[in-house]
C-alpha positions as CSV (number, residue, x, y, z in Angstrom):
1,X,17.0,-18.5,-17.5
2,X,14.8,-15.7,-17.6
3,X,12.9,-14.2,-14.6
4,X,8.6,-14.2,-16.6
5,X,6.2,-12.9,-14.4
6,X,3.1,-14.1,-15.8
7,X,1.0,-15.3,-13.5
8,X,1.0,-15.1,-10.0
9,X,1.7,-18.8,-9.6
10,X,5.1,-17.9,-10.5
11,X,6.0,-16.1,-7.5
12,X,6.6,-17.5,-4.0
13,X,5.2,-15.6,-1.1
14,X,8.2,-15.0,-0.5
15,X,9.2,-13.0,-3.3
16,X,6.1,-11.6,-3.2
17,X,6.8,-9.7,-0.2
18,X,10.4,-9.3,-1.1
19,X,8.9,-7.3,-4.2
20,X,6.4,-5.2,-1.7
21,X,9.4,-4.1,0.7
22,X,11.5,-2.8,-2.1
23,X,8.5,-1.1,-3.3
24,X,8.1,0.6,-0.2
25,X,11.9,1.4,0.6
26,X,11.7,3.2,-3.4
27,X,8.7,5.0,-2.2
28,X,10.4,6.2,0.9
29,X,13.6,6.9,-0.9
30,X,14.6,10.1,-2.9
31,X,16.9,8.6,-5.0
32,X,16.3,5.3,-6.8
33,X,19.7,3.3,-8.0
34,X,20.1,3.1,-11.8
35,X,19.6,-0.9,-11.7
36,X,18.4,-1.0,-15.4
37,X,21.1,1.0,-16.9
38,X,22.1,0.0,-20.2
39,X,18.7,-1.9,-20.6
40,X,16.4,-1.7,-22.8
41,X,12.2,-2.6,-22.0
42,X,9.7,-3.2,-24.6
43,X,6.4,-1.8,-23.4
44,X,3.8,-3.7,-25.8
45,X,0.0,-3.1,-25.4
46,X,-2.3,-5.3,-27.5
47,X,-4.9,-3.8,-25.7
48,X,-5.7,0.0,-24.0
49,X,-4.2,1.2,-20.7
50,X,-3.2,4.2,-19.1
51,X,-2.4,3.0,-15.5
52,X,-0.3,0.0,-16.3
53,X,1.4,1.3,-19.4
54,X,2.4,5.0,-18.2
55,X,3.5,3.6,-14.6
56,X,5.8,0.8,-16.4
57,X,7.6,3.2,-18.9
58,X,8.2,5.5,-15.6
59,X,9.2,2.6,-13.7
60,X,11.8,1.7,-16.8
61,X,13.4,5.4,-16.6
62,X,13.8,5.9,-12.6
63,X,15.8,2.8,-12.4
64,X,18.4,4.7,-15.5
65,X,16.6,2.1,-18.2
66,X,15.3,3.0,-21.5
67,X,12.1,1.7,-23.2
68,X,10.5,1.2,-26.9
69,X,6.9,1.9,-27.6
70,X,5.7,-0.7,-29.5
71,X,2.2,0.8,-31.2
72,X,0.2,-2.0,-33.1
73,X,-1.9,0.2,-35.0
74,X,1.1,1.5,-36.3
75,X,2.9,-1.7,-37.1
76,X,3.8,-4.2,-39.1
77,X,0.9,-6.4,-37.8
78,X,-0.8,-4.1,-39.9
79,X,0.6,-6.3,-43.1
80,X,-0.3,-9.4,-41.6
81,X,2.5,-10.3,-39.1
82,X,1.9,-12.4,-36.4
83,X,2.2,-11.1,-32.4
84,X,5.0,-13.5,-31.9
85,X,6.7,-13.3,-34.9
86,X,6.9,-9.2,-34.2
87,X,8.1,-10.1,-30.4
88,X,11.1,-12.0,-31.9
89,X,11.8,-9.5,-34.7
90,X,11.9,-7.0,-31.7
91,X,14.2,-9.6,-29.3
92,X,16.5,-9.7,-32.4
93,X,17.3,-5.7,-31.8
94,X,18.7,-6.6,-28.7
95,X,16.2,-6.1,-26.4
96,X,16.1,-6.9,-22.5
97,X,12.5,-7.5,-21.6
98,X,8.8,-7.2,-22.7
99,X,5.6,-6.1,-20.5
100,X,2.9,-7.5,-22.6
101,X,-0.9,-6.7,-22.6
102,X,-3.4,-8.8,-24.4
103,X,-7.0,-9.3,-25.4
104,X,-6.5,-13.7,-25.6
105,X,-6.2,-15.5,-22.7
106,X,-2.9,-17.4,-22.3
107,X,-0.6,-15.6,-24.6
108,X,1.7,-14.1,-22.6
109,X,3.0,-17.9,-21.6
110,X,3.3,-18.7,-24.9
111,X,5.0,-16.0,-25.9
112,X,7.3,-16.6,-23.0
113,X,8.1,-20.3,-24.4
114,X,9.8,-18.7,-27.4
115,X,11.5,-15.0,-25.8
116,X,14.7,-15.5,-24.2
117,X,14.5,-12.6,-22.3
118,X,12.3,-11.9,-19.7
119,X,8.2,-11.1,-19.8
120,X,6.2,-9.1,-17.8
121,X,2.3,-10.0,-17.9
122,X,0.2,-6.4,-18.0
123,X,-2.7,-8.2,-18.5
124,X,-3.9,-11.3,-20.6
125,X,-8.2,-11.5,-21.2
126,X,-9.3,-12.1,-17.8
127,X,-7.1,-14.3,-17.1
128,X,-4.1,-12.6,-15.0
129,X,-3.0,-9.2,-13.7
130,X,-0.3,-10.3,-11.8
131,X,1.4,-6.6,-11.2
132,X,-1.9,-5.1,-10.5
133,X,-2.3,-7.6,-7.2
134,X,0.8,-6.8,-6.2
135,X,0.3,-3.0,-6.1
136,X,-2.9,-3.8,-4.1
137,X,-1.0,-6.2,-2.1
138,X,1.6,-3.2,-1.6
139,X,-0.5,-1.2,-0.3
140,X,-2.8,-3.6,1.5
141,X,0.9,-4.1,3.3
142,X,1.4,-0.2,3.4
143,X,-2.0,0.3,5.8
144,X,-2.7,-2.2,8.1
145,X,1.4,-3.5,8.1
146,X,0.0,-7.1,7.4
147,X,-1.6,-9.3,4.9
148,X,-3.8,-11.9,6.6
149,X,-6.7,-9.8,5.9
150,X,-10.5,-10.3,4.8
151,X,-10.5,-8.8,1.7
152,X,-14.4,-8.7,-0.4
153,X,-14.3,-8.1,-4.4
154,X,-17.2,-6.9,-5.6
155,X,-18.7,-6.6,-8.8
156,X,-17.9,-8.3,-12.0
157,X,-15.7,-11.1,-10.7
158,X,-16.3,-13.3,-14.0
159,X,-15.2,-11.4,-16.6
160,X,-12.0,-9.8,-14.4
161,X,-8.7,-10.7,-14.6
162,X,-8.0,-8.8,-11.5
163,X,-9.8,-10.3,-9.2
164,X,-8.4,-13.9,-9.9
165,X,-5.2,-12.7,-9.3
166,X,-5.6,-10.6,-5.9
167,X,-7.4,-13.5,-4.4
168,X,-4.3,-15.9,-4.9
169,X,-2.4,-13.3,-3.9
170,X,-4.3,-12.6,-1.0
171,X,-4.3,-16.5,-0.3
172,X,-0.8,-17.0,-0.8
173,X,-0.8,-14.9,2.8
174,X,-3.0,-16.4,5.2
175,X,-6.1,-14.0,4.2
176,X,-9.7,-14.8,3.3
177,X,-11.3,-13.7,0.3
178,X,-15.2,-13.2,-0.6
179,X,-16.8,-13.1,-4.1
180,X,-19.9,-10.6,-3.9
181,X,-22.1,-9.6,-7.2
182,X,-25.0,-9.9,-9.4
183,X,-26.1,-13.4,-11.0
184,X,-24.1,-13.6,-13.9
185,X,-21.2,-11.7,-12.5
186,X,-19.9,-14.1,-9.9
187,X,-18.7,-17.4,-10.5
188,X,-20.4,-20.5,-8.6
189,X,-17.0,-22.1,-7.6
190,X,-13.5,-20.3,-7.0
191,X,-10.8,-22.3,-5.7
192,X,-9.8,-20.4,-2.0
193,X,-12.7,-18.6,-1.5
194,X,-14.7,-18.7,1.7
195,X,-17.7,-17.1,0.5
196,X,-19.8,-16.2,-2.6
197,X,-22.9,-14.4,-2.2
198,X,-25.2,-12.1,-4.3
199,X,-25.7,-10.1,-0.9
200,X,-23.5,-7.1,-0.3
201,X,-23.9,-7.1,3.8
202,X,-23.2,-10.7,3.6
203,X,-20.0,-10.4,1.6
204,X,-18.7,-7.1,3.9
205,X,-19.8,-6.9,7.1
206,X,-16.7,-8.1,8.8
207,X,-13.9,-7.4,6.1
208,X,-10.9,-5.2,6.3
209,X,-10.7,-4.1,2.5
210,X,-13.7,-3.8,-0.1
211,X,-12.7,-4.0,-3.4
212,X,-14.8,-3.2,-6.1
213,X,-14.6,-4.2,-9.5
214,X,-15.5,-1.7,-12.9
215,X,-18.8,-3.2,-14.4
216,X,-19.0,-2.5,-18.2
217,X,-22.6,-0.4,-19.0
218,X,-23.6,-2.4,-21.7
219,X,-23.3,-5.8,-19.2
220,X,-25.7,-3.9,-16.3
221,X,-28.5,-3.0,-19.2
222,X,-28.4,-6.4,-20.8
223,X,-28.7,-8.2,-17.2
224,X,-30.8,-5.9,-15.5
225,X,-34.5,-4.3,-16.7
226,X,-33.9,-1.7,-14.4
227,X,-30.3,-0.7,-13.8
228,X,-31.4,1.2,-10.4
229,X,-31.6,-2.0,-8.6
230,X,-27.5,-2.8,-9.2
231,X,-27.3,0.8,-7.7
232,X,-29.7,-0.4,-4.7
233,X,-28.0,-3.1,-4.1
234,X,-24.1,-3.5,-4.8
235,X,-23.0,0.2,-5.7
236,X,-20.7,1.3,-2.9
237,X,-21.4,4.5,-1.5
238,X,-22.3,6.3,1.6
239,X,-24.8,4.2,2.3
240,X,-23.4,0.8,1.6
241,X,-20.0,1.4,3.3
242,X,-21.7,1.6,6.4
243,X,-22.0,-2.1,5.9
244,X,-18.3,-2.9,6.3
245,X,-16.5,-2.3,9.8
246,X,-15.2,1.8,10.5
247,X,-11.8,0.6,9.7
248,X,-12.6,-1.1,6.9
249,X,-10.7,0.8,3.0
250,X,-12.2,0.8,-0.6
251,X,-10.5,-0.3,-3.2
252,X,-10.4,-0.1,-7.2
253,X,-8.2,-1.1,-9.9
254,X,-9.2,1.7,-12.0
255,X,-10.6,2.6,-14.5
256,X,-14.1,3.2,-12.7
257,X,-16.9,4.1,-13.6
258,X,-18.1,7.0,-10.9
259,X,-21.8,6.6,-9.6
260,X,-22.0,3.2,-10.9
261,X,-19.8,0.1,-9.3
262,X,-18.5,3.8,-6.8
263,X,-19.9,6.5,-6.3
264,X,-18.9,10.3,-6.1
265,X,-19.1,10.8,-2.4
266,X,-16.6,7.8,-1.2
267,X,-14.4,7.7,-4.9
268,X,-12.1,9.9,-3.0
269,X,-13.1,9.8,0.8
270,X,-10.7,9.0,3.9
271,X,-11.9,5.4,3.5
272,X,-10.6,4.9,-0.3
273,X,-6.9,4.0,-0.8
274,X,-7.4,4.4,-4.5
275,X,-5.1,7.1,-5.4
276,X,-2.7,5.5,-2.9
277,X,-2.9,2.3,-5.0
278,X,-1.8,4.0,-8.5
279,X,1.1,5.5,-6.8
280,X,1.9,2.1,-5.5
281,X,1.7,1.1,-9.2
282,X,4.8,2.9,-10.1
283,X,6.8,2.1,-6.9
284,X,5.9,-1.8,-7.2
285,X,6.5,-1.9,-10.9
286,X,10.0,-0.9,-10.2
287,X,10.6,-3.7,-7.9
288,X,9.3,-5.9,-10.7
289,X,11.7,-4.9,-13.1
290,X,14.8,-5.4,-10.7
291,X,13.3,-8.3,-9.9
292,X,12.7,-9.7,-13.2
293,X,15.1,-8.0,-15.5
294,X,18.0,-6.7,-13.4
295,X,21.1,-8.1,-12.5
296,X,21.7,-9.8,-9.3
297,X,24.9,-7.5,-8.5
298,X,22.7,-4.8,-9.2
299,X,20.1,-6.0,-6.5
300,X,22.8,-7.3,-4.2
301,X,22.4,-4.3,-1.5
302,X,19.0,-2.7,-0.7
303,X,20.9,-0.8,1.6
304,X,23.5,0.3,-0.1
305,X,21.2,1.4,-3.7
306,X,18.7,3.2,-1.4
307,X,19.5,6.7,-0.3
């Protein structure tokens, strides 16, 4: 059967952290072991990325694989073919695995149903990102060397994929997660979490990672009269970071938007981890693909394929 990573409900805490230390030993490493040789990875985005997509492909050729581009605009979707019907026209060419983004909610587990080979979930609506929590969880692990931590998402929780998959990540380890935004931004109930709260020093006073959330323009203007006071009040910058504890990181899935959910002064600062966590993307999105797509002999060793 094949290895889907769709949600992250399909991985055991266990293999969770399994993922995050062979992450780490590739990042440490200077030469990676060519456990995708002979296979070929079908990177197909539905929907725009830079982040995900660029870090999977480069994932695909440091483990010796080989991946196909699929382009939509440029396809036979174009012509009125289905998704699914051009996934198994794809599978047909001998393919060994997909990493699928998607606008609709859901559809990478049913297109999962009818694939053989493995699928990797980039993204689906805002329901799951389950290999952008595990690059945050990587490096979560990378900094403080554990993961019961408080962790506070802030910003557009509703409409964010990410954020309902870091917090069961995050759960899945003993840690506490807060919910922290706007009315209309944050849900009313969220399965796990301890607190939600339209106050920012409520929400990361005590916490060991901030992690703020990309808020779309055109939601800010339609929910606020005066977009200053989202700035006032849940912005992180130099002034709100004082909030959280000194040891306390910021966080981002990217893309943000700088001076609005972050601003200029702490994008980059000693506190953000930011640029740590897309380099994380690459190292953990190799792990996935052994994980998912490689062979067992292939795997058998971290020792031995780790120079």
């Amino acid at each position: 059967m094949p290895k889907h990573i769709l949600s992250m409900n399909d991985l055991s805490a266990e293999e969770v952290m399994w993922i995050i230390k062979r992450a780490l030993e590739f990042k440490a490493s200077r030469k990676f072991p060519k456990s995708l040789k002979g296979k070929f990875i079908v990177t197909a985005f539905f929907e725009p990325s830079t982040r995900t997509k660029l870090s999977f492909q480069k994932a695909i050729l440091s483990l010796g694989g080989k991946f196909l581009d699929f382009t939509p605009n440029l396809s036979s979707l174009q012509k009125g073919e289905t998704e699914l019907d051009t996934l198994l026209t794809l599978e047909a060419m001998d393919v060994d695995g997909f990493v699928i983004r998607v606008r609709k909610n859901g559809l990478p587990m049913y297109f999962a149903k009818h694939l053989s080979v493995p699928v990797i979930n980039g993204g689906d609506g805002n329901n799951q990102h389950p290999t952008q929590a595990i690059l945050d969880l990587t490096t979560m692990y990378e900094h403080f060397g554990r993961l019961d931590l408080k962790v506070a998402i802030v910003g557009d929780i509703v409409h964010s994929r990410v954020a309902r998959s870091l917090t069961e990540g995050v759960l899945k380890f003993g840690g506490e997660v807060r919910m922290c935004g706007p009315v209309g931004f944050v849900p009313e109930h969220f399965e796990g979490v301890s607190v939600i709260t339209h106050d920012l020093g409520e929400a990361i006073h005590d916490v060991d990672v901030v992690y703020a959330l990309r808020i779309q323009k055109e939601r800010l203007e339609k929910h606020f009269d005066d977009v200053e006071e989202f700035f006032r009040k849940y912005q992180i910058n130099e002034r709100t970071i004082k909030m959280a504890p000194e040891h306390a990181v910021l966080m981002h899935p990217g893309p943000f938007n700088r001076n609005v959910e972050v601003s200029d002064g702490i994008v980059y600062s000693e506190r953000s981890l930011i640029l740590m966590q897309v380099k994380n993307g690459l190292y953990s999105r190799m792990s996935i693909l052994e994980k998912a797509v490689a062979s067992v002999e292939n795997i058998r060793s971290l020792q031995e394929t780790l120079v």
